[in-house]
C-alpha positions in Angstrom: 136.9 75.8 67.4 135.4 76.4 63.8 136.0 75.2 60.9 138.4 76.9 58.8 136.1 77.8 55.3 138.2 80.9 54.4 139.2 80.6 50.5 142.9 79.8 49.9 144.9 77.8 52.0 145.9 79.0 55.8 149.2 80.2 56.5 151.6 78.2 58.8 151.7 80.7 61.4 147.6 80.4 61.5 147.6 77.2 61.9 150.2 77.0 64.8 148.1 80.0 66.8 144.9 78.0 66.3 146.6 74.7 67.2 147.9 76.1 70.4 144.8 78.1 70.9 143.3 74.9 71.4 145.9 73.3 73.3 145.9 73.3 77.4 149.3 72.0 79.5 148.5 68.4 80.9 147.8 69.2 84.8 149.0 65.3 86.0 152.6 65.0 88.1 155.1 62.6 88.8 157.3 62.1 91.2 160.6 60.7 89.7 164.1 59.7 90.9 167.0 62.1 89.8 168.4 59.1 88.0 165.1 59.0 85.8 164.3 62.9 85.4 166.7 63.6 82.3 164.3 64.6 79.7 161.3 65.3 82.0 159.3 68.5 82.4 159.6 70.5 86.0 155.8 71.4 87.4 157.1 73.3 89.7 159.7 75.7 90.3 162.7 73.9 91.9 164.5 76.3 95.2 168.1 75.8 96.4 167.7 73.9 99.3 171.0 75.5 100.7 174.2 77.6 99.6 176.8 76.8 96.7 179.1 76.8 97.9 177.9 76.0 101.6 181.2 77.3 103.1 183.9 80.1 101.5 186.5 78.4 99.7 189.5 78.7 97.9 189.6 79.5 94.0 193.1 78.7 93.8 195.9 76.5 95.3 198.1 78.6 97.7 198.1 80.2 100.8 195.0 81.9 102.7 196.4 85.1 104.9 195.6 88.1 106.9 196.3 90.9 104.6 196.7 93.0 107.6 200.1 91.0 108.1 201.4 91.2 105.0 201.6 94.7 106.0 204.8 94.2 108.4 205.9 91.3 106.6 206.5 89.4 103.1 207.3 86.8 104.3 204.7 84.4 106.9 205.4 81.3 108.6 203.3 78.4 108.0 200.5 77.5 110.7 198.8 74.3 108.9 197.4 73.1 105.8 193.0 73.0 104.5 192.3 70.5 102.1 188.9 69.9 100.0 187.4 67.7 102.8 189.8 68.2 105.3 189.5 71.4 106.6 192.3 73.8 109.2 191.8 73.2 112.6 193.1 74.4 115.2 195.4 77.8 116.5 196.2 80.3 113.9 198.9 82.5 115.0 199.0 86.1 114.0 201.7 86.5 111.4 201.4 82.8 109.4 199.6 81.6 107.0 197.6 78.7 106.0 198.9 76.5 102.7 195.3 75.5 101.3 194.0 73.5 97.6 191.5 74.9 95.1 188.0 74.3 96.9 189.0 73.5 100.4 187.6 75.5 103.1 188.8 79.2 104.0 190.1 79.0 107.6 188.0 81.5 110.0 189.7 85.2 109.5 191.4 84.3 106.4 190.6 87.5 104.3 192.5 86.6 100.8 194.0 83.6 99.4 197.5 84.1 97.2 198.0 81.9 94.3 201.3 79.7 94.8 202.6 81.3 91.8 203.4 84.0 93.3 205.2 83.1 96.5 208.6 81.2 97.2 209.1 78.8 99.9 212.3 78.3 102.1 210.7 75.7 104.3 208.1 76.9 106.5 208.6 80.2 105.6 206.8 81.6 102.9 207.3 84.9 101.1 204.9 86.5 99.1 206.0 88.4 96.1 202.8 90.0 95.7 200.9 91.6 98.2 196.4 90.7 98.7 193.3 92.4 97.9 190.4 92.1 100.1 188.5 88.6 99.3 190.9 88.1 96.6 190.5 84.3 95.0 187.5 83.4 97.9 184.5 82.0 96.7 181.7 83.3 99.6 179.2 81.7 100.5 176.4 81.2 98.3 178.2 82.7 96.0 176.7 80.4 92.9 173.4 79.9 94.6 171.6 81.3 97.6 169.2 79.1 99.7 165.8 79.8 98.3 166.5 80.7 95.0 165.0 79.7 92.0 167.1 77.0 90.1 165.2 75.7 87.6 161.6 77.4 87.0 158.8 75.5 86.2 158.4 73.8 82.4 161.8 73.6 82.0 162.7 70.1 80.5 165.8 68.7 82.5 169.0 67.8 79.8 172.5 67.3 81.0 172.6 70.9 82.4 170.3 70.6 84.8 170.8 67.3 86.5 173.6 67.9 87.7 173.0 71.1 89.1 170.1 69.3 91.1 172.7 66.6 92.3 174.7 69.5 93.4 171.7 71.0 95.9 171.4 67.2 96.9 167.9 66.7 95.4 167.1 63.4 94.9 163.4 63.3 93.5 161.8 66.0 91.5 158.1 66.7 90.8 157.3 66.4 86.9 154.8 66.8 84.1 153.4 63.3 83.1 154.5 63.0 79.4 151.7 63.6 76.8 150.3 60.0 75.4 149.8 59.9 71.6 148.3 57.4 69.6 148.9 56.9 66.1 148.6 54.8 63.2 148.8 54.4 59.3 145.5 53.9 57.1 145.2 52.4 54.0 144.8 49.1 52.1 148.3 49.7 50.1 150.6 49.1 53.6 152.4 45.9 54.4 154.9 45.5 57.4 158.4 45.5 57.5 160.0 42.3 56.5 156.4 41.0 54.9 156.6 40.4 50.9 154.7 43.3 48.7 152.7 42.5 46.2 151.2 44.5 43.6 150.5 47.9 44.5 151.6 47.7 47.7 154.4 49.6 49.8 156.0 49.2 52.9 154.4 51.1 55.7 157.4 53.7 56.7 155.8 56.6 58.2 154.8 54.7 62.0 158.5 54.7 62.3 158.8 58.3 61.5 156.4 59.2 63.8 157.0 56.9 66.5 160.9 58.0 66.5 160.0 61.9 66.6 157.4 61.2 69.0 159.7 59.5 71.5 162.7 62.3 70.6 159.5 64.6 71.8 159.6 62.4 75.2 156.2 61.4 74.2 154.7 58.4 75.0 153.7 56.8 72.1 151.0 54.4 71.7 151.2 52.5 67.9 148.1 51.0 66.8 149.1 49.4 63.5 147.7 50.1 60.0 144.0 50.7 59.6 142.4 49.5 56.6 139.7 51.8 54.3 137.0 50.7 56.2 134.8 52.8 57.9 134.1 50.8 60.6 137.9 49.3 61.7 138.8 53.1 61.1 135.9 54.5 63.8 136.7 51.4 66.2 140.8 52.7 65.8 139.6 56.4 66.7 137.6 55.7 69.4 140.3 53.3 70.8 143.2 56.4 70.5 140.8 58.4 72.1 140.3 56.7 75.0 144.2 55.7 75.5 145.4 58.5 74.5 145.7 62.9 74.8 146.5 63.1 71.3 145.8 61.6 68.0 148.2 60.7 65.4 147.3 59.2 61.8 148.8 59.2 58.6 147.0 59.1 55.4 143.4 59.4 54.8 143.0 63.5 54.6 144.1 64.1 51.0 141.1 65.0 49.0 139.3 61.8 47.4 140.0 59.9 50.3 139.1 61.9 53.5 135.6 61.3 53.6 136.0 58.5 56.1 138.0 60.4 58.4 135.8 63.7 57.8 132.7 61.9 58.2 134.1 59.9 61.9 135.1 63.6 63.3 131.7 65.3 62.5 130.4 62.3 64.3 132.3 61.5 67.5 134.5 65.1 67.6 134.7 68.5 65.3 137.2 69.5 62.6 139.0 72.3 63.2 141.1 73.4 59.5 141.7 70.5 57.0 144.4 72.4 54.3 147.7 74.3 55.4 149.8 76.3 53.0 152.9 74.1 53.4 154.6 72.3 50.8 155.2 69.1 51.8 152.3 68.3 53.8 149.1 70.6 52.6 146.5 67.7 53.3 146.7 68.4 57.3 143.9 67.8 59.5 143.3 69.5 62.9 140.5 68.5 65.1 139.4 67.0 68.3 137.9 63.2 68.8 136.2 62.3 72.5 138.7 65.1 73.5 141.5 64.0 72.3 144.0 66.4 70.3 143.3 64.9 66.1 146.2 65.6 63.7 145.9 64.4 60.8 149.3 63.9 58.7 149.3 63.3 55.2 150.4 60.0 53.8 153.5 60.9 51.8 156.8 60.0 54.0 158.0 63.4 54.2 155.3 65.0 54.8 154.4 63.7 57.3 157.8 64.6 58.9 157.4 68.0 57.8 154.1 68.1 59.5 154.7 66.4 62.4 158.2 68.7 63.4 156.8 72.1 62.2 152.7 71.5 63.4 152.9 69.3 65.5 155.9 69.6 68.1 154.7 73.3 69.3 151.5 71.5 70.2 153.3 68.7 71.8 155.5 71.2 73.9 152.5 72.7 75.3 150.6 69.9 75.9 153.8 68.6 78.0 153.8 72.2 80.0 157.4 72.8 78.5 157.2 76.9 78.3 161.3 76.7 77.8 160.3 75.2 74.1 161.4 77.5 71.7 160.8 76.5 68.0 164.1 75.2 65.9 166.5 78.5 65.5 166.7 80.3 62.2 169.6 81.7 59.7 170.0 83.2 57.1 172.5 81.2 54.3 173.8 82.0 50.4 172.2 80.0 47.9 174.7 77.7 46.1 172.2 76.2 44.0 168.7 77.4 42.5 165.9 76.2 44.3 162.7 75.8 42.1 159.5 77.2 43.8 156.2 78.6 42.7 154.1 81.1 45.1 151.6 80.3 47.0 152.6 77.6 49.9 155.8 78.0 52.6 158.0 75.0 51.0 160.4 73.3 53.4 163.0 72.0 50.9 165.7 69.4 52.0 169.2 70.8 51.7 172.9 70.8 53.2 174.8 74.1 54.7 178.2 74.3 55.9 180.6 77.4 56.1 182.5 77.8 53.0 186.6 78.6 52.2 185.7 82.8 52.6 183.5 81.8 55.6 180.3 82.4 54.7 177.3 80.6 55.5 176.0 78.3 52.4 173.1 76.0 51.6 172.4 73.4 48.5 169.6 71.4 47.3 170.0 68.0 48.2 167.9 67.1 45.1 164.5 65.5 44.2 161.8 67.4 46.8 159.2 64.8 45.8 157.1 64.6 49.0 157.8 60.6 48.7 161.3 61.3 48.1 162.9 60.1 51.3 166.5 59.7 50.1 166.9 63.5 49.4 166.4 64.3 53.6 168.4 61.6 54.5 171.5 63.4 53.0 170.1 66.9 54.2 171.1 68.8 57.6 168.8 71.4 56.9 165.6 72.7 55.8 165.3 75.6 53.7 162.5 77.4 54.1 161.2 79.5 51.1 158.3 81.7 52.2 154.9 81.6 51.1 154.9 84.2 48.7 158.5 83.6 47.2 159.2 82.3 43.8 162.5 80.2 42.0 165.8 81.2 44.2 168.6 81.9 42.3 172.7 81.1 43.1 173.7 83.9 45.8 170.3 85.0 46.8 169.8 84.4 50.5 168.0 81.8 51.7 166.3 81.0 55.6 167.6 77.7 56.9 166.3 75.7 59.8 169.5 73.4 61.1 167.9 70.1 62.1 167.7 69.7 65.9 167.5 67.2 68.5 164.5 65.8 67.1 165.7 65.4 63.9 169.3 64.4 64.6 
């Protein structure tokens, strides 16, 4: 890994090959109870144990037959009844029929199942107004899954799709990835707590909340170490500590020029820098590197940009890290501008902003105001980012803009 000394600042799409480039899947597994694996990552493919549906059953409430009798006869007496768990036993007589309910077991021979809708009944004796196909509303065997197959491959992270699809096969434990540990923390004199009284100067330390909320909405573990001071030594003793708790490092603050000396000075010491300026507007002052072996990125200290780093740097590197290869980054589209959104050339600019569909159906987006990168109230209003590309200027009303809908990280 080299350091980046190209002139001009590196494109976003650099910066996420060289982050992954440098970025292996954790090789540690778990063992977890199905009841505790929604929103872990399969190591493993995951095989059908048996068949879905294990027996042929019946897609519909009515009557399974013979077609061959329907052949002399509309009309079938009834020999017995199959219900979901209570299956026909017994003799069937040639001639009859079998009344049976939606998922209840096709009695041996029974070649088609007719829907009650179509039948009357006099009794026992039931006629058919419609004659059979072959197989017609049975579910075969395995007709969903076959024994053996391949469920759910391996790196897939397990949501409310997938668990119950494992409860259905009757697994009860599955083999996972052991979730990436990140440590992170804030630097600089200027931070107070939550709930603590500010004095002059000072602001309250947001951006561990940020991270720490989009790290566990990345099913991270996250590992907060407080707020560093600008000290060289209490900020060496924090790396070191992250580094030996932790597969990835997470700071804030402390890489924007004038004030990343410190950090600069700890990674050509104990690790390597990798790039140190991205072409993304919020968030240009962001680090890459490794410390003791630990994953370094270094956020900027402004509040959104260090969400804006951390969900469009940082989560692809996360994802691999965790062995998810289902990740897919957040989904794209294309909207109408209903407001001008100022730009100048030169960075990719993720602006906050609002879509929705308007009255002719069209897909729209607005700015949802001041883009300040320590302008916080303008995302919390926003559903989307729009993404202006590197080289684009000023967007006028009706020109078409890229959106990014916020996801489950974000949301």
């Amino acid at each position: 890994m080299g350091c980046c000394d190209t002139p001009g600042l590196m494109p976003v799409s650099s910066a996420i090959d060289i982050l992954l480039d440098n970025t292996s899947p954790l090789t540690q597994t778990e063992i977890v109870s199905l009841v505790d694996a929604q929103n872990r990552i399969t190591s493993e493919d995951i095989r059908s144990p048996i068949n879905v549906p294990p027996f042929a059953n019946s897609a519909m409430d009515g009557y399974a037959l013979r077609c061959a009798d329907l052949n002399n006869n509309m009309t079938l007496r009834l020999a017995g009844k199959s219900f979901a768990g209570i299956p026909f036993e017994g003799e069937w007589p040639a001639g009859s029929c079998i009344r049976i309910m939606t998922g209840a077991e096709v009695p041996v021979g029974a070649d088609a199942v007719i829907m009650q809708e179509q039948t009357t009944v006099n009794g026992d004796d039931i006629t058919f107004t419609h004659t059979a196909e072959l197989q017609q509303n049975i579910r075969p065997i395995g007709n969903d899954v076959e024994a053996g197959d391949v469920v759910i491959p391996k790196g897939t992270l397990l949501t409310p799709r997938e668990v119950p699809m494992l409860a259905t096969l009757g697994i009860g434990t599955v083999t996972v990835m052991r979730r990436p540990k990140v440590a992170f923390f804030s630097t600089g004199d200027e931070l107070r707590q939550v709930g603590e009284a500010l004095g002059k100067g000072e602001i309250y330390d947001s951006n561990r909340y940020t991270i720490r909320a989009m790290l566990e909405k990345m099913h991270c573990e996250a590992i907060d170490l407080g707020v560093v001071p600008d000290c060289p030594e209490q900020l060496r003793n924090a790396f070191l500590k992250a580094a030996s708790e932790a597969d990835v490092i997470v700071t804030s603050g402390g890489v924007s020029v004038g004030e990343a000396d410190y950090t600069k000075d700890i990674l050509d010491q104990e690790g390597e820098v990798g790039f140190w300026k991205i072409a993304i507007k919020p968030g240009k002052p962001f680090a890459f590197g490794k410390v003791k072996g630990a994953l370094f990125c270094g956020l900027p200290g402004n509040p959104v940009s260090v969400l804006v780093t951390l969900h469009v740097l940082v989560q692809p590197l996360l994802a691999k890290l965790a062995g998810h290869t289902q990740w897919q980054p957040t989904i794209t589209l294309s909207a109408k501008a209903e407001t001008r959104f100022r730009k100048s050339p030169g960075r990719a600019d993720y602006q906050r902003a609002v879509y929705r569909i308007n009255e002719q159906g069209e897909l729209v987006v607005a700015t949802t105001g001041n883009q300040g990168s320590g302008a916080f109230s303008s995302l919390s209003i926003a559903n989307c980012f729009a993404v202006l590309e590197q080289d684009r200027g000023h967007i006028d009303v009706g020109e078409n803009v890229t959106i990014e809908p916020f996801g489950t990280v974000l949301n």
